[in-house]
C-alpha positions in Angstrom: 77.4 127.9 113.4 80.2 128.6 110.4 83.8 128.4 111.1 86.3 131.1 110.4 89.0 129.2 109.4 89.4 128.7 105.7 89.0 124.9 103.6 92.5 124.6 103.3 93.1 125.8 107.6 90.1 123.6 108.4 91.6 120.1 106.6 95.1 121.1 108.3 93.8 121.0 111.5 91.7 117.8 111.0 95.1 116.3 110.1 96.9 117.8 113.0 94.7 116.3 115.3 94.8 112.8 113.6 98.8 113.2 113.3 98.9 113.5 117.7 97.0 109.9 118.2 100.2 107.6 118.6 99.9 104.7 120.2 99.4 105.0 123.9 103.0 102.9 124.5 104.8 105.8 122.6 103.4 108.5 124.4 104.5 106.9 127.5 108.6 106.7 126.7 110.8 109.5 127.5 112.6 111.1 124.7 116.4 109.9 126.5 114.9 106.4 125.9 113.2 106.5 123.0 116.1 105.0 120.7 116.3 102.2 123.5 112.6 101.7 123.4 112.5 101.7 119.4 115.9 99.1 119.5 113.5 96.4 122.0 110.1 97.0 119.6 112.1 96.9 116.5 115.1 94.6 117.1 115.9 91.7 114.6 113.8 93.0 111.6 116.3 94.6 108.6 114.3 95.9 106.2 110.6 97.1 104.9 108.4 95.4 103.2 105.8 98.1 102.5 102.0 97.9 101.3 99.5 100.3 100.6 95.9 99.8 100.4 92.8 101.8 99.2 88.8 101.2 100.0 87.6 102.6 97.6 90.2 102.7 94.7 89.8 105.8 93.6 92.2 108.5 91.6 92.6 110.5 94.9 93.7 107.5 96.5 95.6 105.9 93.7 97.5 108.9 93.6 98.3 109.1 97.5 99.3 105.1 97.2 101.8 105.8 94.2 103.1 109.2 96.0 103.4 107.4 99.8 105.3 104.3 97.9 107.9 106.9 96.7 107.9 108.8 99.8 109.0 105.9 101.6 111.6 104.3 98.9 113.5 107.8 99.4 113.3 107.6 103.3 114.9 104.3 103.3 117.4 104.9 100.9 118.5 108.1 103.0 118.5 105.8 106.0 120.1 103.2 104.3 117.1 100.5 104.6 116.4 97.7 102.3 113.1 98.4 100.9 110.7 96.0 98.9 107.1 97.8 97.8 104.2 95.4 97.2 100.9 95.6 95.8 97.4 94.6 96.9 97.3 92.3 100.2 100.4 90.5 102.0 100.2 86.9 101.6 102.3 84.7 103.6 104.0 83.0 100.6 104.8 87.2 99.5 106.9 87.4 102.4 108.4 84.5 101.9 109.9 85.8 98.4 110.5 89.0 99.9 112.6 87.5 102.5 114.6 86.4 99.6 115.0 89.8 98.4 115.8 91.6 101.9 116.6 90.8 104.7 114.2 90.0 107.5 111.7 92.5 106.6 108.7 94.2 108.7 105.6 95.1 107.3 104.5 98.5 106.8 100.9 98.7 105.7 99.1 101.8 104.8 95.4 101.7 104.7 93.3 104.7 102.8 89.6 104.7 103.2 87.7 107.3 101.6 84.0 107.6 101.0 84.8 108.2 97.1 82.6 111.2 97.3 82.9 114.8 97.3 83.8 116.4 100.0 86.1 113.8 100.5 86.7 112.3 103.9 90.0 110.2 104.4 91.2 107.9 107.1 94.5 107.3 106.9 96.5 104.2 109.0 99.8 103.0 109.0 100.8 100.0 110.8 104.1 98.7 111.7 103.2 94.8 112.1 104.1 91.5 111.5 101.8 88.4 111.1 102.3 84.8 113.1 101.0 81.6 112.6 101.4 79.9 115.9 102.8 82.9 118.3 103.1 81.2 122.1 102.9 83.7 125.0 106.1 83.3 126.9 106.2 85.9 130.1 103.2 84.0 132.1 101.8 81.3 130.2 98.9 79.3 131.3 97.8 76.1 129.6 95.3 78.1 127.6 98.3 80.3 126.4 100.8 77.8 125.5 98.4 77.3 122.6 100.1 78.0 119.4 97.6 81.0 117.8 98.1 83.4 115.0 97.3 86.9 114.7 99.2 89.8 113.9 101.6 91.9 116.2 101.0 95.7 115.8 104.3 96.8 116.8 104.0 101.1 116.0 100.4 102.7 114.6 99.6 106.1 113.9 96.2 107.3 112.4 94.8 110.3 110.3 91.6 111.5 109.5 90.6 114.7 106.6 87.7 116.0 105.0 87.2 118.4 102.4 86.0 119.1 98.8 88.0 116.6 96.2 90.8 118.3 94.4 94.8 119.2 94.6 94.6 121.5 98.0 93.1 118.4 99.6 95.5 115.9 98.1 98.5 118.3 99.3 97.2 118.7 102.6 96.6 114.9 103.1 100.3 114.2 101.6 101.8 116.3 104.5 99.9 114.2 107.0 101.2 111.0 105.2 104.8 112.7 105.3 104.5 113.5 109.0 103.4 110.1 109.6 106.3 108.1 107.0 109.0 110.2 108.2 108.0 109.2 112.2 107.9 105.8 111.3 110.9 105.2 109.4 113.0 107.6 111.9 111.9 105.0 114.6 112.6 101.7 112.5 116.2 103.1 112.2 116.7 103.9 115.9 116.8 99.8 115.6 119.6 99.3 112.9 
C-alpha cells in the first residue's frame, strides 16, 4: 500500500503527531488557568540553562543543535529571560557556575536521536527538569520517603518523532517541529516570571 501524500506532506504529519504528545498534566489544565498552572510548576526558577544533545553526532544533528541553541537565545531575549547555552552533559559543578552567571536557572535539555542513516528517522525530546541530590517527599511521607534520594524532576516534556530521506526539506521540516516545541516551552516558562 503507497501513500498519496508527498515526502515533504508525509514528514509534516509525522511531526504533527509527535508535536500533540504533551505531557498528560498539561492536557488536563484549562486554558483560564494555564498561566496559574505554569506560575506553581515553574515558580522560583529565573532563568535557562539550556543543553542540547545528539546520539549519533552527526551533520544533520549538529546542525539542528547549533540552529535550536539560537532559536532559543532569541526567544529569551524577546521574553526577557537570562539564558546560558551549554555543551555536552550537565554536571552538577556546571550548574553551579551557571548559577553564578544567571539567576536560579532551570534546565532545558534537548535530546536528538537519529539512526545516522538515510532515510533519516529523528526523535526529538525536550525536557524542562531539574536534578536533586537528596529530594524528601513532603505531602505524605512515610519512613521509607523521608529518605533523602536524588533523581531528576521533569517538570514540562514534549516529544517528536520524523522520518525521511537525509537532506535540507527534512532538516526544515524537523526545524519547525523544534520551533513549535521551543516556542511552547519558553511561552510557559514566562507565564512564571
Amino acid at each position: 500500500m503507497t501513500s498519496s501524500l508527498t515526502l515533504p506532506a508525509r514528514i509534516t504529519a509525522l511531526l504533527l503527531v509527535g508535536i500533540n504528545t504533551l505531557s498528560l498534566p498539561a492536557l488536563a489544565v484549562d486554558s483560564g488557568d494555564k498561566s496559574s498552572y505554569n506560575k506553581k510548576r515553574f515558580g522560583g526558577w529565573q532563568s535557562i540553562a539550556f543543553n542540547c544533545s545528539s546520539r549519533p553526532e552527526n551533520p544533520t544533528t549538529s546542525n539542528l543543535c547549533a540552529w535550536s541553541e539560537l532559536k532559543i537565545r532569541g526567544l529569551s531575549k524577546l521574553m526577557g529571560i537570562p539564558i546560558v547555552v551549554t555543551k555536552g552533559h550537565i554536571q552538577e559543578q556546571a550548574m553551579q557556575k551557571f548559577n553564578s552567571e544567571v539567576p536560579k536557572p532551570l534546565t532545558f535539555r534537548l535530546y536528538l536521536f537519529s539512526t545516522g542513516t538515510d532515510p533519516l528517522a529523528m526523535h526529538m525530546s525536550l525536557k524542562a527538569e531539574e536534578t536533586y541530590s537528596g529530594a524528601v517527599e513532603t505531602v505524605r511521607p512515610t519512613d521509607q520517603e523521608k529518605v533523602p534520594r536524588p533523581g531528576t524532576l521533569v517538570l514540562w516534556e514534549m516529544e517528536s518523532i520524523a522520518s525521511g530521506p537525509r537532506g535540507s526539506e527534512f532538516e526544515e521540516a524537523v526545524r519547525n517541529s523544534l520551533d513549535s516545541m521551543l516556542t511552547k516551552l519558553v511561552s510557559d516558562f514566562s507565564d512564571a516570571l
